[in-house]
N, C-alpha and C positions, 0 to 999 in steps of 0.2 A: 350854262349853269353848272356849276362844281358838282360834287357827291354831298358834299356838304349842306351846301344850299338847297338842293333837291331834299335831302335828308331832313332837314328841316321844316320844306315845305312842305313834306307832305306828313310832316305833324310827329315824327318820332323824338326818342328824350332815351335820356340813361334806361339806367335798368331800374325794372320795376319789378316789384316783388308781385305783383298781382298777377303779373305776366310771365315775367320770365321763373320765378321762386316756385311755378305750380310746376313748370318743368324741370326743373332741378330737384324738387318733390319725388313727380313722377321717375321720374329715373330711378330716384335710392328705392323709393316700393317697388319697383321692380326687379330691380338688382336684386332685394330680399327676398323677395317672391323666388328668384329664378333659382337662390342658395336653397331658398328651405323646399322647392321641390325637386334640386338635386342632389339635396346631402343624402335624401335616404338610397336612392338608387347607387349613387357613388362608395357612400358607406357597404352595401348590401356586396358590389363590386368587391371591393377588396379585402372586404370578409371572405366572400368565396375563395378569393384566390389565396390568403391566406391560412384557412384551413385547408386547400391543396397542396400546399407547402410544405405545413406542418403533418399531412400525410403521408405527403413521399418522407420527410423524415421520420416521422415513426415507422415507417415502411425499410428505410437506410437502419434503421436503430433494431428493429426484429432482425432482418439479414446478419448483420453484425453480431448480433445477441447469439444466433441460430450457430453461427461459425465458432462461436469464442466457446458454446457448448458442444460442438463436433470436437471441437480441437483436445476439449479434455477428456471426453469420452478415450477420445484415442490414447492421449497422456497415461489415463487409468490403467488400458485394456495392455500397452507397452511397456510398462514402467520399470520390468527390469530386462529391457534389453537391450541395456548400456547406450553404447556407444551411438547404434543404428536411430534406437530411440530418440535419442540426441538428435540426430541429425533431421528425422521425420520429424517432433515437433518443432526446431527450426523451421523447415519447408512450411510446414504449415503457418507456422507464426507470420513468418514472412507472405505467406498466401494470404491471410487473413486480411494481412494489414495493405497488401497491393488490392484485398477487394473494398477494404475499408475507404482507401484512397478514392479507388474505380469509384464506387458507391457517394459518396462524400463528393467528389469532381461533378458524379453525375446529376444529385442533388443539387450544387451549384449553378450547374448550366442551366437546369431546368427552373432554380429560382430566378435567375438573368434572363430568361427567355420570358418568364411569367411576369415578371418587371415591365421590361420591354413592349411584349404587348401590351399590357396594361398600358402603362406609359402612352403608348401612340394609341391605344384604344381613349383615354385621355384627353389627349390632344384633339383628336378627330371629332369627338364631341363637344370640346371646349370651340373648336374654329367653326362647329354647326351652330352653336349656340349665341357664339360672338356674329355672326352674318345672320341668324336668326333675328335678335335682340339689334341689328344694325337695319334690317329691315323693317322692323316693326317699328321701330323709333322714326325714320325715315319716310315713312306712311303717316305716323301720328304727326312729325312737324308739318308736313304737308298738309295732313287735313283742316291742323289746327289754323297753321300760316293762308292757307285758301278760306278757311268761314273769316277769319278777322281780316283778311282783305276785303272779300264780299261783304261784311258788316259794315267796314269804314269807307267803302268806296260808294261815293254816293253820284247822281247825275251830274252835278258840278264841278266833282271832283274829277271822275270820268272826262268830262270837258276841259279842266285845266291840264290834264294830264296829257289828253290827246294833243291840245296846243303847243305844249311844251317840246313834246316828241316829235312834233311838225317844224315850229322852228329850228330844233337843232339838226333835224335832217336838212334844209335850208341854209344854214350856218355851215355844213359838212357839204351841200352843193356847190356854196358858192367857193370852199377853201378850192374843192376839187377844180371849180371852172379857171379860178385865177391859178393853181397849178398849170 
């Protein structure tokens, strides 16, 4: 007996929306379910991390503030001692701006780094959620496809079936013997 012919006989047909439309249903409610109870946590996520961000740089932004007001301080307290003068707020200008750099690089790194984890913090959720939602889906076909076998599978059909699977072990005997 083919796939086909079995297929048939034991009573299947295209797609039905009664059947197959409840689980194509089920999946988009849950998919929605699964966004609206991880947008708040997700959100709440990168809030945090983005007011850390925005901390260290207000944090880069006083240092820098703190320096640019040293620097005149000194301008003030020097201002007529030519040449020397001269040279000291250079130094410092140039300091300033190598801590501006420092500071700014270091802001950077630490925004790449808060990225990043976030990022694979991300993903690590996303792959528990995808294998979550793989299992729980994987259970519901199961239970579903086991009640509608057990519904449709009645003593006769039980008996047809058993017959059919006895013949073709018989049919796969005898190929075997005349090998």
């Amino acid at each position: 007996m083919t796939a086909l012919t079995s297929f048939v006989a034991a009573g299947g047909h295209g797609f039905s929306f009664t059947v197959e439309g409840f689980y194509i249903i089920d999946f988009v409610i849950l998919v929605v379910l699964l966004w609206a109870v991880m947008k708040g946590p997700i959100k709440k996520f990168f809030l945090k991390r983005h007011e850390a961000v925005l901390a260290e740089m207000e944090s880069a932004k006083k240092i820098r503030e703190e320096a640019e007001r040293k620097l005149a301080e000194l301008d003030a307290m020097l201002g007529g001692l030519g040449a020397e003068v001269e040279a000291i707020r250079k130094q410092f200008a140039a300091d300033g701006e190598r801590e501006q750099a420092r500071i700014l690089a270091q802001a950077e790194a630490d925004a790449a780094k808060i990225r990043d984890g976030a990022k694979k913090a991300i993903e690590q959720e996303m792959a528990k959620l995808r294998e979550q939602l793989e299992a729980e889906m994987i259970k519901s076909v199961m239970e579903t496809a086991e009640a509608k076998v057990r519904q449709r599978l009645d003593l006769a059909t039980q008996k047809r079936l058993a017959s059919s699977y006895v013949d073709a072990l018989e049919k796969l005997d005898r190929l075997d013997r005349a090998a």
